[in-house]
Structures are given as structure tokens and as C-alpha cells.
DRENVOPA-407871 format. One record per residue (C-alpha): z, x, y; residue number from 0. Coordinates in steps of 0.25 Angstrom, whole numbers. Layout:
N
<<Z, X, Y>, NUM>
...
***
This chain:
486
<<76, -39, -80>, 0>
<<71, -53, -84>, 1>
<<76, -60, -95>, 2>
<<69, -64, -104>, 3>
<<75, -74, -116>, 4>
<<71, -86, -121>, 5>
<<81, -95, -124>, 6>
<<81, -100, -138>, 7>
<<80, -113, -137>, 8>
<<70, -116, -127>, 9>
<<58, -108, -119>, 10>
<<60, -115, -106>, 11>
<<60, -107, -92>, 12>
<<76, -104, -91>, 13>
<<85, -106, -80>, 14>
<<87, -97, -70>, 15>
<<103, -97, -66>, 16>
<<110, -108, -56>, 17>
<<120, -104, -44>, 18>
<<132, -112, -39>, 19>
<<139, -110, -27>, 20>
<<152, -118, -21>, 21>
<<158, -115, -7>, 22>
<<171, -124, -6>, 23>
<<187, -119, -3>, 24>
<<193, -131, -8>, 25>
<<186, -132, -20>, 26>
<<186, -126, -35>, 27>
<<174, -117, -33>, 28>
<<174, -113, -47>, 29>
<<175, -126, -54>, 30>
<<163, -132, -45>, 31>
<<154, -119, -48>, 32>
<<156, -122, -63>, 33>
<<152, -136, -61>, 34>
<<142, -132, -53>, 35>
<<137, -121, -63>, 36>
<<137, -133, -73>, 37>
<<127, -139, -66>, 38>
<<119, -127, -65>, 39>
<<119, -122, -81>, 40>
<<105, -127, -83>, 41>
<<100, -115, -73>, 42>
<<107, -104, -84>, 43>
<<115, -105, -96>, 44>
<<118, -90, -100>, 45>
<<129, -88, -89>, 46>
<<138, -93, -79>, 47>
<<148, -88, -69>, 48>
<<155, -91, -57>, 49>
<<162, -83, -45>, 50>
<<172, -87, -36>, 51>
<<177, -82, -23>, 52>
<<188, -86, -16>, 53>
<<187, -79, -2>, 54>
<<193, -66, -8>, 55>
<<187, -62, -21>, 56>
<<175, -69, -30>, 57>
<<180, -71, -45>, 58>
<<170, -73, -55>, 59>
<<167, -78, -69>, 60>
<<155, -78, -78>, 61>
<<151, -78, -92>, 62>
<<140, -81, -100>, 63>
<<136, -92, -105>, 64>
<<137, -109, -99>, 65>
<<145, -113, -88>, 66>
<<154, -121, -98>, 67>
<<153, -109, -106>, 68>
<<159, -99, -94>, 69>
<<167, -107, -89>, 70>
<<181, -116, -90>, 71>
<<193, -121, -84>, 72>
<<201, -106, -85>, 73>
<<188, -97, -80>, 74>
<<186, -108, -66>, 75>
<<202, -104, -63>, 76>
<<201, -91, -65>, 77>
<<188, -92, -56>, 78>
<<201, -96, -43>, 79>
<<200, -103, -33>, 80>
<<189, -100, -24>, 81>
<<183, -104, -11>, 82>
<<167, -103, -18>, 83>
<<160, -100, -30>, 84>
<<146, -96, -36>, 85>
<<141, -98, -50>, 86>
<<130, -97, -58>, 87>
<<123, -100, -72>, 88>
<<114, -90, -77>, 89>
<<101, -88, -86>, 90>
<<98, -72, -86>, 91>
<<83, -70, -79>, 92>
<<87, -56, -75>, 93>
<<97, -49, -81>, 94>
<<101, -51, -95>, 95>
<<109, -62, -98>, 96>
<<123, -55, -102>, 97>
<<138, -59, -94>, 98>
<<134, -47, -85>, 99>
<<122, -53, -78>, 100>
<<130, -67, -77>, 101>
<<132, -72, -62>, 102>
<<139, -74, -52>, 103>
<<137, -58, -51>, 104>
<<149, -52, -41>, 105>
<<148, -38, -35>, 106>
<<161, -34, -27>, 107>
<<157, -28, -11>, 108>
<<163, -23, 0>, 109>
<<166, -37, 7>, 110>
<<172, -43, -9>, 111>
<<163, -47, -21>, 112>
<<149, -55, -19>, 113>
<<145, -64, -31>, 114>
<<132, -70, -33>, 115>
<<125, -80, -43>, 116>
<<109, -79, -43>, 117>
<<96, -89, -47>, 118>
<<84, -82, -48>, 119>
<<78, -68, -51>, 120>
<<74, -58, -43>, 121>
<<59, -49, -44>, 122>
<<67, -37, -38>, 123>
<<77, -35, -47>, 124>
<<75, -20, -51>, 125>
<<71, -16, -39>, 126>
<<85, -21, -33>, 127>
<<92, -16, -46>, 128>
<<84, -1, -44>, 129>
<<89, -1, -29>, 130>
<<104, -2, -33>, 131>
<<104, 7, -44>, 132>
<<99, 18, -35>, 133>
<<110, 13, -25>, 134>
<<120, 18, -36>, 135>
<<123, 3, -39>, 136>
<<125, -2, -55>, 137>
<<121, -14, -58>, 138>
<<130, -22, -67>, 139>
<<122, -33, -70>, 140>
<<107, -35, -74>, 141>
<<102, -44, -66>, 142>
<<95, -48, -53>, 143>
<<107, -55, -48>, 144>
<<115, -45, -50>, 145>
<<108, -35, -40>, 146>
<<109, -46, -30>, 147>
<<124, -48, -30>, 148>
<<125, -31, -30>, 149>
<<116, -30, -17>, 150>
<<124, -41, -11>, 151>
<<137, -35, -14>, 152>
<<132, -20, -9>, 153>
<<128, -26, 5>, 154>
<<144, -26, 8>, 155>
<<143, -37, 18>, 156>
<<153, -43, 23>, 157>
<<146, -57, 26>, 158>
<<137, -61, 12>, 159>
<<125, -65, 22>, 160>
<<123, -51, 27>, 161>
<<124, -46, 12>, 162>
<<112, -56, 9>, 163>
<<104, -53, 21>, 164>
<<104, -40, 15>, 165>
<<101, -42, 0>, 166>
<<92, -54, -2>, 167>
<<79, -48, 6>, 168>
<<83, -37, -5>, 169>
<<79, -47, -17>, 170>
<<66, -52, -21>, 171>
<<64, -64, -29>, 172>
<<72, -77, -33>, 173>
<<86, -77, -30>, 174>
<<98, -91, -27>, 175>
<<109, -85, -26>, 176>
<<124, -90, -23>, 177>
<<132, -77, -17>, 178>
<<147, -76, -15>, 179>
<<156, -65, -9>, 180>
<<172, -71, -8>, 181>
<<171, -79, 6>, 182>
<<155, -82, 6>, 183>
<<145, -88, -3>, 184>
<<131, -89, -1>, 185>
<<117, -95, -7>, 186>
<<105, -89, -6>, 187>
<<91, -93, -11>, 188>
<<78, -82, -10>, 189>
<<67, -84, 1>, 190>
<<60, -91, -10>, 191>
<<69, -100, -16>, 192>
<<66, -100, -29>, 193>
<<77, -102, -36>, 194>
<<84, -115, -31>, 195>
<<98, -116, -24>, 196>
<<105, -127, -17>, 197>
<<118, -129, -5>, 198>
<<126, -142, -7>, 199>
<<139, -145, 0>, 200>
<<153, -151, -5>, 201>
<<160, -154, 6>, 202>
<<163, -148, 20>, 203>
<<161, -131, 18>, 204>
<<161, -132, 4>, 205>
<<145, -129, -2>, 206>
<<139, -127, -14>, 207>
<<125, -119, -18>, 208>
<<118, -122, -32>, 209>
<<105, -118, -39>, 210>
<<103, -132, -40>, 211>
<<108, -143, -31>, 212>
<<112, -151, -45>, 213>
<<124, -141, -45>, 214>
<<128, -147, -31>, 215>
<<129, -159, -34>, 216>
<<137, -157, -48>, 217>
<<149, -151, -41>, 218>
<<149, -162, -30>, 219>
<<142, -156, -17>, 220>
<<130, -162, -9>, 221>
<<117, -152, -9>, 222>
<<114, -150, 4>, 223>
<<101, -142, 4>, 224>
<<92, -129, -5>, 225>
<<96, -116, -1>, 226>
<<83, -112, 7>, 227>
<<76, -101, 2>, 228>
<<80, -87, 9>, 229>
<<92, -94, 13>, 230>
<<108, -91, 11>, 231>
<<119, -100, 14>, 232>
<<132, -95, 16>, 233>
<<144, -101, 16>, 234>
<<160, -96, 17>, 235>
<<172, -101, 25>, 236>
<<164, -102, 39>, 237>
<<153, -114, 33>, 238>
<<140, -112, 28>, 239>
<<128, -103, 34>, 240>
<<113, -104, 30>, 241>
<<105, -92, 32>, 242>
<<90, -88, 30>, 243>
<<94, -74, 24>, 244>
<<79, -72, 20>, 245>
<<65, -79, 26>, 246>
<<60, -91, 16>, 247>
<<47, -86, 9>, 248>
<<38, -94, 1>, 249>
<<48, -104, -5>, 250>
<<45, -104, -19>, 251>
<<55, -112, -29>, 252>
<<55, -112, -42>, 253>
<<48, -125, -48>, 254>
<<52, -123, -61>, 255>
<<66, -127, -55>, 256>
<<57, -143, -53>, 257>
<<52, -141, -68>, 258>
<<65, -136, -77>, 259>
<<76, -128, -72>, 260>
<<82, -137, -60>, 261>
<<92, -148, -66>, 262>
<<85, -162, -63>, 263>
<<95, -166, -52>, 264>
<<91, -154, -44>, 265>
<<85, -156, -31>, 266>
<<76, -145, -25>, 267>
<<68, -146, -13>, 268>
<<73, -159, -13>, 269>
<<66, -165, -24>, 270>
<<73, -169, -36>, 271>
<<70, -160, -48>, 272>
<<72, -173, -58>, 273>
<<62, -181, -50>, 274>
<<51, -167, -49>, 275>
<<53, -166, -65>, 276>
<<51, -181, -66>, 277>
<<39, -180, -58>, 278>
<<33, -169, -65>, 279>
<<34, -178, -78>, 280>
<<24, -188, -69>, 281>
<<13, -176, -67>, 282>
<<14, -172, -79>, 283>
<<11, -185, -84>, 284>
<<-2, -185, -75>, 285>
<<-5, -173, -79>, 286>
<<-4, -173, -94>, 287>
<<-4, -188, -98>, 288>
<<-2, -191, -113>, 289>
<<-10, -204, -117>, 290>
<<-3, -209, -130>, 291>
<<10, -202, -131>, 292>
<<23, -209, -134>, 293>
<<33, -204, -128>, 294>
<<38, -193, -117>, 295>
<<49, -183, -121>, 296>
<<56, -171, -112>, 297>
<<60, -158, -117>, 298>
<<75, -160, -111>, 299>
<<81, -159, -102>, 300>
<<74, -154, -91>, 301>
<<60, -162, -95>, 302>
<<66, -175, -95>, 303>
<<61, -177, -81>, 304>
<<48, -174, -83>, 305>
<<46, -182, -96>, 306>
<<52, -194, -88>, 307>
<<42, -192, -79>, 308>
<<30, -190, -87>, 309>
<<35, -202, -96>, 310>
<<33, -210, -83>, 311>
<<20, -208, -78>, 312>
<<13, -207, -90>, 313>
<<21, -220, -96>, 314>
<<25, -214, -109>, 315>
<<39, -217, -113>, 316>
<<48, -206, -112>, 317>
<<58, -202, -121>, 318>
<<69, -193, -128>, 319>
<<61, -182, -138>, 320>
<<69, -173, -139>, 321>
<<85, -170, -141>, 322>
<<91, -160, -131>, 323>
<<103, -152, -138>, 324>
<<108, -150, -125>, 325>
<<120, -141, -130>, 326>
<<109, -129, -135>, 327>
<<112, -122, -121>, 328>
<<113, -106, -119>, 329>
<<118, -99, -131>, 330>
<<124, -86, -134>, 331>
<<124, -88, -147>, 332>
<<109, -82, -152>, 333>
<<102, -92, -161>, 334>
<<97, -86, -175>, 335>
<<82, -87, -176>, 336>
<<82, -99, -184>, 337>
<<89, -106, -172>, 338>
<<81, -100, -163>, 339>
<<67, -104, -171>, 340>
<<73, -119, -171>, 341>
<<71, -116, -155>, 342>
<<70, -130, -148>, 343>
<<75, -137, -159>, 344>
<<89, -131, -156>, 345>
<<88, -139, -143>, 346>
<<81, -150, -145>, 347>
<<81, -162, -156>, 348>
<<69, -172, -155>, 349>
<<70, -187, -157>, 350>
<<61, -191, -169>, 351>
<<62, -206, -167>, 352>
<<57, -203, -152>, 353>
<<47, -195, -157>, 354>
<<40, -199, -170>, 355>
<<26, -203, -171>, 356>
<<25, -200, -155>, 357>
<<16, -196, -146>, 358>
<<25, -186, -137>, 359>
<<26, -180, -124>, 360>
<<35, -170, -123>, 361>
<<39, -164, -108>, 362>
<<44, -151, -105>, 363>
<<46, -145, -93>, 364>
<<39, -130, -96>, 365>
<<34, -121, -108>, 366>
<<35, -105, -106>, 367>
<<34, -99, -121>, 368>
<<29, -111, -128>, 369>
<<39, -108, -140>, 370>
<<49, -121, -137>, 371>
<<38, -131, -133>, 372>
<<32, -129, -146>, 373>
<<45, -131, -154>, 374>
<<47, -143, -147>, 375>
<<33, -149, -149>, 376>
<<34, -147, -163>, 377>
<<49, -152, -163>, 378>
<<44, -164, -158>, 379>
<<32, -165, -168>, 380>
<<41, -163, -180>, 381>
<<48, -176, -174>, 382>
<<36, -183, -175>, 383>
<<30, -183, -164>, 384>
<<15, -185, -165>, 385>
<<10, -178, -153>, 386>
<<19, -171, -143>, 387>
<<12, -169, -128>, 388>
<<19, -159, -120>, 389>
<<20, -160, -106>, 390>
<<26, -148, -97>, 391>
<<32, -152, -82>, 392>
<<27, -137, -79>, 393>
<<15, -129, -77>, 394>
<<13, -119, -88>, 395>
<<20, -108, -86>, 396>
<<14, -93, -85>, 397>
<<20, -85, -76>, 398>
<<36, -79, -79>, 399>
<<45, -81, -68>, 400>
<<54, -70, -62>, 401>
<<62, -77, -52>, 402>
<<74, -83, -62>, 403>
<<66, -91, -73>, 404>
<<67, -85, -86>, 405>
<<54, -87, -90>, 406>
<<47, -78, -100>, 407>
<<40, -66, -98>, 408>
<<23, -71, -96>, 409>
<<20, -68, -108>, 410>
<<29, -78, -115>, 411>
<<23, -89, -107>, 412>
<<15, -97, -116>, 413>
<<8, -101, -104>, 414>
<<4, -87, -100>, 415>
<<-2, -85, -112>, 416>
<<-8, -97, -117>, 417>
<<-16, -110, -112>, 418>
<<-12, -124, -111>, 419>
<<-18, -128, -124>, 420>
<<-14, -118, -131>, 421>
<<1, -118, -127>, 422>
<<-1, -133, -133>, 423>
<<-6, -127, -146>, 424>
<<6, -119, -147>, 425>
<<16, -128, -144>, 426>
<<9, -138, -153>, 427>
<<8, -150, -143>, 428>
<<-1, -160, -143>, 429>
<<-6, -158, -129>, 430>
<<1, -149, -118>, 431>
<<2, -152, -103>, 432>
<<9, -146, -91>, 433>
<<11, -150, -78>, 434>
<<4, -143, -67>, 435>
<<11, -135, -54>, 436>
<<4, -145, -47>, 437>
<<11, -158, -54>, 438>
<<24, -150, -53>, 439>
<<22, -147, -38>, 440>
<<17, -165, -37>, 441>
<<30, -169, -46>, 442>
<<40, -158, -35>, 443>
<<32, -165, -23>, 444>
<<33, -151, -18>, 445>
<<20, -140, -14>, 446>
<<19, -129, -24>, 447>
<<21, -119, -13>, 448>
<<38, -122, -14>, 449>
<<38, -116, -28>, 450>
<<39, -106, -36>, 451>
<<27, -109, -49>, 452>
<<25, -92, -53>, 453>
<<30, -97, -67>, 454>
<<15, -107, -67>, 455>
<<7, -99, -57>, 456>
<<12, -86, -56>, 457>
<<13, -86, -40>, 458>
<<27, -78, -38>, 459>
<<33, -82, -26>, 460>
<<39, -67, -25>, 461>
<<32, -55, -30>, 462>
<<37, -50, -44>, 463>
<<37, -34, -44>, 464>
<<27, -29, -56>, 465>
<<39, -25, -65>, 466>
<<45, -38, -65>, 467>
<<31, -44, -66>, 468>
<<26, -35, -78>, 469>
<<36, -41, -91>, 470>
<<30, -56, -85>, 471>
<<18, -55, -78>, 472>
<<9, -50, -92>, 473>
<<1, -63, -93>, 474>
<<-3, -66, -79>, 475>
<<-10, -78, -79>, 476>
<<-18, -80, -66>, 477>
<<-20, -94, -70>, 478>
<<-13, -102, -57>, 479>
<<-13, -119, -54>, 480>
<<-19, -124, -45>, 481>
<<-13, -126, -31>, 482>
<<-5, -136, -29>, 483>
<<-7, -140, -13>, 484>
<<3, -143, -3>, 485>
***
């Protein structure tokens, strides 16, 4: 059920999805959810929808496509007024990416509709899906979050808690969710928190739940605190309720969210994630100087951080390489195969005069396939750039992720396959050097052992059944860094 299309513009890990929640009478629910979907868009660009409810009934919209794209002044009044909302902005790792699969997902029940939005993917997906089928249930939608909202809605209770109670010890694997029947909303995070997801306040009895606490801020609340893993806060006309639904396990979140997909001004575990990028760009610069190169250049955007970083620990000035179209966002229009050839040059456009006759370190925040990285090497030697020293802020990656990062199958993991020095003949750099889990656990300032790293080591936090392992797991490589101590 795991999706699996490269975009065709870049081999990045894609997002995953971001959720939005607002809880406030005397406010316009809908129009503070788009603003605060806007601030979530860099999570998933393919969908976007958002449910109201209005102590009565939840009214919905969604479409595919960007917010901007889903959304105007006509659709937010049609949404009503409302006491609460949900959103969400979705990049399809489960389920195909068609309007069908698009969230919030609403089911009607016996106490009125429930509507959920969901971050993460779940390991128990068929299992779950099998299980309602033989209960005479027909799935309408093909994807995890789908069942979820479905077993919610079948529990037919009256106070959304007890439907919870009931469902999540059902699910295995990474789930944030934001749930919604008419007079209640909730936020729930797994026992691992994997996926991030924050509570921020707007005032007295009016709150706010985001993926990311960047999102809080944007629409005018205060973040208070990170939903805690296996925790569900609940709030409706009587205030606000925190309850342990499930016990915390092993915390384990996702530390790519340090590397790529977390906007800078994102906090999590209270460090900042523009500082921990920054940082990394120091270790890096520790652990693969480059004596006699000219200039430092990121991949934008999210490797501007880092390249800042590396440029001021190793002393080499840092500059502007490489011109971001920042306009090439999600498309459904499908590129010929000569657009799709040109690849990165569709998105980026480098600075001769910048790079001419220059000795170049080029930062970048990951390789998966390899394909990209090379085109950008050799974009920026067509420039004339006499040397280009690529610097990664990650661990190479070898292991497929199947808890919300669609990440490719391991046999299109270049470093599954292939070694360091290889990788750097393929992509044609002058020398290649990523930072260790080690140097990104030193730039967080946090132990390993917070952290989801299956994607470098291949230690899964929750056990992934045989038939979801078999389409990734083909290349296994036992190859493991070493520990990083407390």
C-alpha cells in the first residue's frame, strides 16, 4: 500500500502530511485553519482539506492540490461558522494520491459524524483493513487513515475518549492525529512519538493543536507544550482534559524532522530546529574539512542552516550558488520527458559569477537515489566551478522508512547498494562527506536513544510484519554506526 513516486524535480525524502486543529467559539475556525494550514504546506503539497463542526454537524472541504489552490474566500463561508476545525496537507505514503484518499476523512456514527486528519503510517494497515472487511465494512478510501476514522466512527460512543480507548491499542505504528466529532476535538500522538505534534493556546478556552508549533505561532497562539507520546488531549465546552490513553514505550522520534522536513522555526524537544541544522553544519565542518575551497553554497532551502554553519567553523565564505525557482511546487500537470531529464535544472538556476574558477562546497541535507545530487554536481561544474565537495548533514541513508517518509524502496537507495566512494564517482564530486548519527545526535544535544534513526541503522522502533518488510527490506545491510553514548 506504500507509495512510491519520485517527484520529478528532486530525490529528496518527501514530507509526510501536517495537522491543524483550532478549538475557539468566538473565532473564524475555518479561516484560522487555512492560515494555519499555510504554514504547514511544506509537510504535503498534493492535498488539502478542512472540516468544521459547529456543535451540530461537521461540514467539510477538500480537494487536491495546495492550500491556496483549494481554497478562497467563497469555499471558507461555505465551510459556516463553527465552534472548531481540523485541517490537514497531504503527501500520499499510503494510499494513492487521488481526491478520494484526501483528509480530513469523516465517517457518520451513531452519536453524529467523526472526522479525523492523520501524520504518519501505520505497519498494520492490512491487517486492520482484512478485519473490517470480514465485519461486512467497505472501505471507501485506500489508505491507513482511512481505517482509523472507520473504526473510530463504528465504536458508537457517545464521549470521543472512550472511542479512543478502544481503537488506538488496535493500531500499530506512527500515528498524530487531530479527531473531531460536532462538540469534541482531540489530539493524539502514538506511544512513540514519532511523528511530531504540538498544543498552543489563543486565549482563555480557545486551543490550537499543530504538527508543528510554527503553525501556532502564524495564526496568533502561544505554544504551550508537545503532545506526549500515548497521550490525547481533549477539549470541548467543559475546558481541556489530558489523558494517557496508551503507556509511553521507547520514545522514538523521527530525526529526520532535525535534518529536512521540520520548518526552521520549529521547536521540538525544546531545541530549536534552525540552531540543530546550524549546528550540524559545525560537525560536519569537523568531520570533512575542505582545505582550499572557496566558497560554501546550500542546496535551498532547507540546507541554508547547515551551509551557514559549516561556513563558520571551517572559515570559508559562504554564499549563494544556486537560484531556487521557488514557484516549481506540486504539479498535476505531467512533465514530458524532456522536462523531466532537465530534472534539477527545472528548479534551480546557478550563479556563474559566484561560482567560476571556484573551489566549491556544496551542502545538502541527504542523498537517497543519487540521480539529483549528480545533476546538481555537474550543473554547478558547467558553471565553472573547478572542484565541487559535497557535504551531506545526514548519515547515508540505507534503510526505507515505513512510518510516514516516502522514502524509496531499499533497493533505490544508492546507499544500500553502493559505498561512500563510489556514490562520489557516480555523482562526479570531487570528494563526498556525510555527517555521522553521532555528529547529528552532538549538533541536537540530545542521546540517540530519543530517536527514531531506522532510515541510517536500521533499528525499527516497532516491528514491521514480513509482508510490509518484503518490497523494502531486499538489500539488508547489517552495517550499523557506532553507538552514540548517553
Amino acid at each position: 500500500m506504500h507509495s512510491q513516486r519520485p517527484s520529478p524535480w528532486l530525490e529528496a525524502p518527501q514530507e509526510e502530511c501536517g495537522v491543524f486543529g483550532v478549538y475557539s467559539p468566538d473565532e473564524e475556525v475555518a479561516r484560522t485553519t487555512y492560515f494555519g494550514l499555510f504554514a504547514l504546506q511544506h509537510r504535503g503539497q498534493e492535498s488539502a482539506g478542512i472540516a468544521v463542526a459547529d456543535g451540530h454537524r461537521i461540514v467539510l472541504h477538500k480537494a487536491m492540490g495546495l492550500v491556496t489552490q483549494v481554497f478562497d474566500e467563497e469555499v471558507l463561508k461555505a465551510l459556516g461558522d463553527g465552534t472548531m476545525a481540523i485541517g490537514h496537507t497531504r503527501y500520499s505514503t499510503c494510499g494513492s494520491s487521488v481526491e478520494q484518499n484526501a483528509q480530513p476523512i469523516c465517517y457518520a456514527s451513531a452519536y453524529g459524524d467523526i472526522a479525523v486528519a492523520h501524520n504518519g503510517n501505520l505497519v498494520n494497515t492490512q491487517e486492520l483493513g482484512d478485519r473490517l472487511r470480514a465485519d461486512g465494512v467497505e472501505l471507501d478510501a485506500t489508505n491507513d487513515s482511512a481505517l482509523i476514522a472507520r473504526m473510530l466512527a463504528r465504536c458508537n460512543k457517545e464521549r470521543i475518549e472512550d472511542a479512543l480507548a478502544e481503537v488506538l491499542p488496535q493500531l500499530q505504528g506512527a500515528y498524530s492525529l487531530v479527531v473531531m466529532t460536532p462538540r469534541q476535538m482531540a489530539a493524539v500522538r502514538d506511544p512513540y512519538g514519532i511523528r511530531p505534534l504540538s498544543i498552543g493556546h489563543l486565549g482563555d478556552g480557545r486551543y490550537v493543536f499543530a504538527s508543528e508549533n510554527c503553525a501556532i505561532s502564524v495564526v496568533g497562539g502561544h505554544f504551550h507544550r508537545e503532545i506526549e507520546p500515548g497521550e490525547a488531549v481533549i477539549v470541548d465546552r467543559d475546558g481541556l482534559r489530558e489523558i494517557q490513553v496508551l503507556p509511553t514505550a521507547k520514545r522514538a522520534t523521527c530525526v529526520f524532522e532535525f535534518i529536512y522536513f521540520a520548518r526552521p522555526d520549529t521547536q521540538i524537544y525544546s531545541r530549536t530546529i534552525y540552531d540543530a541544522r546550524r549546528r550540524m553544519g559545525h560537525q560536519l565542518a569537523r568531520e570533512h574539512p575542505t582545505p582550499g575551497a572557496h566558497i560554501v553554497i546550500p542546496i535551498p532551502d532547507s540546507a541554508v542552516p547547515a551551509a551557514l554553519g559549516y561556513a563558520e567553523a571551517s572559515r570559508i565564505p559562504f554564499g549563494e550558488g544556486l537560484v531556487k525557482n521557488r514557484y516549481i511546487q506540486r504539479t498535476f500537470i505531467e512533465p514530458v520527458q524532456r522536462m523531466r531529464d532537465l530534472g534539477a535544472r527545472m528548479k534551480y538556476s546557478p550563479l556563474r559569477e559566484a561560482l567560476a574558477g571556484h573551489k566549491v562546497v556544496m551542502v545538502d541535507d541527504s542523498i537517497v537515489r543519487g540521480t539529483t545530487t549528480g545533476k546538481l554536481v555537474r550543473m554547478l561544474r558547467e558553471a565553472g566551478a573547478t572542484e565541487v565537495h559535497v557535504r551531506i548533514t545526514s548519515p547515508p541513508v540505507r534503510f526505507p522508512c515505513y512510518y510516514g517518509i516516502d522514502m524509496a524502496d531499499q533497493k533505490e537507495l544508492i546507499a544500500a547498494r553502493k559505498s561512500i566512494e563510489q556514490i562520489r564517482e557516480d555523482i562526479g564530486a570531487t570528494s563526498l562527506g556525510y555527517l555521522s548519527l553521532q555528529g547529528v545526535m552532538r549538533a541536537i544535544g540530545l542521546p540517540k536513544k530519543l530517536f527514531c534513526r531506522a532510515c541510517f541503522d536500521g533499528e525499527y522502533p516497532i516491528h514491521i510484519p514480513p509482508h510490509v518488510r518484503v518490497t523494502k527490506m531486499m538489500l539488508e545491510d547489517p552495517k550499523k554506526d557506532d553507538e552514540v553514548t548517553d
